[in-house]
Structure formats: structure tokens, C-alpha cells
N, C-alpha and C positions, 0 to 999 in steps of 0.2 A: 555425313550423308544421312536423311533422312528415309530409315530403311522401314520402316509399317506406317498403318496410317494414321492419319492425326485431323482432329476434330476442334471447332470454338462452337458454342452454344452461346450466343449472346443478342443483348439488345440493348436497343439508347432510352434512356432516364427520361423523359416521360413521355416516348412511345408507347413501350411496355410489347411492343412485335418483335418474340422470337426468332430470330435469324440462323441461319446455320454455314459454317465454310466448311468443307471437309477436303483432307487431302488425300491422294491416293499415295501408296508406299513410293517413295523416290523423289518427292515433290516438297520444297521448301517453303512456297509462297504460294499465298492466297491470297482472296480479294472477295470483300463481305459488301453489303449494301450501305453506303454513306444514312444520316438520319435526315428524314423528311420532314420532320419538323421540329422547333424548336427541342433540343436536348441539354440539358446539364451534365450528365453522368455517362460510362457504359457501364450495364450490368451485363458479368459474366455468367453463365447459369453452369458450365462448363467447359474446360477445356482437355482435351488429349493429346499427351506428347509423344505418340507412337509408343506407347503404351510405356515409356520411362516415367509416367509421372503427371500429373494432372493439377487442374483447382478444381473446385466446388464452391460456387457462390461467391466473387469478389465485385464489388465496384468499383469504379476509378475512376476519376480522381477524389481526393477522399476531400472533405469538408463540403461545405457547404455552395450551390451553386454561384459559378464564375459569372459577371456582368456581361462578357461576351458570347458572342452566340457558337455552340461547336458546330464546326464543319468538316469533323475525320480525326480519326485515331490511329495509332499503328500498336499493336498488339505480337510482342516479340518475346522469344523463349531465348534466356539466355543461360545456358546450364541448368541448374537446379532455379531457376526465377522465372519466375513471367513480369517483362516491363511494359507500363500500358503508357500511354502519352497520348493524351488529348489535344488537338488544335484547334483555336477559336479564331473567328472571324476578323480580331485586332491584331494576328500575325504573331500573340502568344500561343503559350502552351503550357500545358502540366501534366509530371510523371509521378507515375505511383509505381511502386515496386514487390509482387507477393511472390512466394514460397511456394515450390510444386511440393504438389504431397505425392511421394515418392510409390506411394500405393497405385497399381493399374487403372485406370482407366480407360474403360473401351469406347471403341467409335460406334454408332448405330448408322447402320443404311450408310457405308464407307463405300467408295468404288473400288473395288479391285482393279491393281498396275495392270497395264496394256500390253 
């Protein structure tokens, strides 16, 4: 159960527009803005996992831009990891895998449970 709140900071590779999903304490899932234009990458700028643990700065997926165009990612906390998976427009995809730094991270402008 996701019991405080929890935050993503992020945007698509070569956007460069900050985004923000925030959740309120109790709340498992979210849902961020798709990219509006051509993207290769997501940059995370930060993430909070109800304060167990966070990143700072990852992109994903790592190498060099895919031939197909992305159209969505899903962005999931599994224990101490954050999995990121990109989907492109030819029905692939690719996963990257980082390390929550176990260090706090807070949420900014978080709503408070109902």
C-alpha cells in the first residue's frame, strides 16, 4: 500500500518540457502527458517513492536513439528499482533498469489524501 506521497519529474528527449505526475498518500497509479513530438529518450529529472527512496537524473533507455518513433512509456517502482520501458510506434519496446537511492526524497506541491 502506498502510504505518503509520491512524485515523477520528468520529460521526452527532445522536448525538453518538464512534466510532473504527483500522487496523493494511498494512490498507486498515475498518468503523465504522452510526447508530442518526435522523442527518443525519457529524461527523469526526479522521482519519489513516498519517501522510501528516490532517483536523481536517469534516462531511459540507454544507447543511442531507436529508428522507431516512441509513443509511451510506463514507468514502475519495483522494490528498491525503478523499470522504465519505452514503446515505439513498430509494436517494440525497451527496458532500462535503475537503483532507488534509498536517501528521502520529498514531493513539492504534493496534494494532500481526501
Amino acid at each position: 500500500m502506498a502510504d505518503g506521497p509520491a512524485c515523477l519529474e520528468y520529460s521526452w528527449v527532445s522536448e525538453g518540457k518538464r512534466r510532473m505526475v504527483q500522487l496523493v498518500p494511498g494512490t498507486q497509479l498515475g498518468e503523465g502527458l504522452g510526447p508530442i513530438s518526435n522523442a527518443s529518450h525519457v529524461q527523469i529529472y526526479s522521482l519519489s517513492n513516498n519517501g522510501r527512496g528516490g532517483v536523481k537524473q536517469w534516462q531511459f533507455p540507454p544507447g543511442p536513439p531507436y529508428s522507431g518513433k516512441v509513443v509511451g512509456a510506463i514507468i514502475e517502482v519495483r522494490g528498491m528499482e525503478v523499470v522504465g520501458t519505452v514503446y515505439y510506434n513498430d509494436g517494440t519496446s525497451a527496458v532500462d533498469r535503475h537503483p532507488l537511492d534509498p536517501a528521502v526524497r520529498t514531493c513539492s506541491k504534493v496534494p494532500k489524501k481526501k
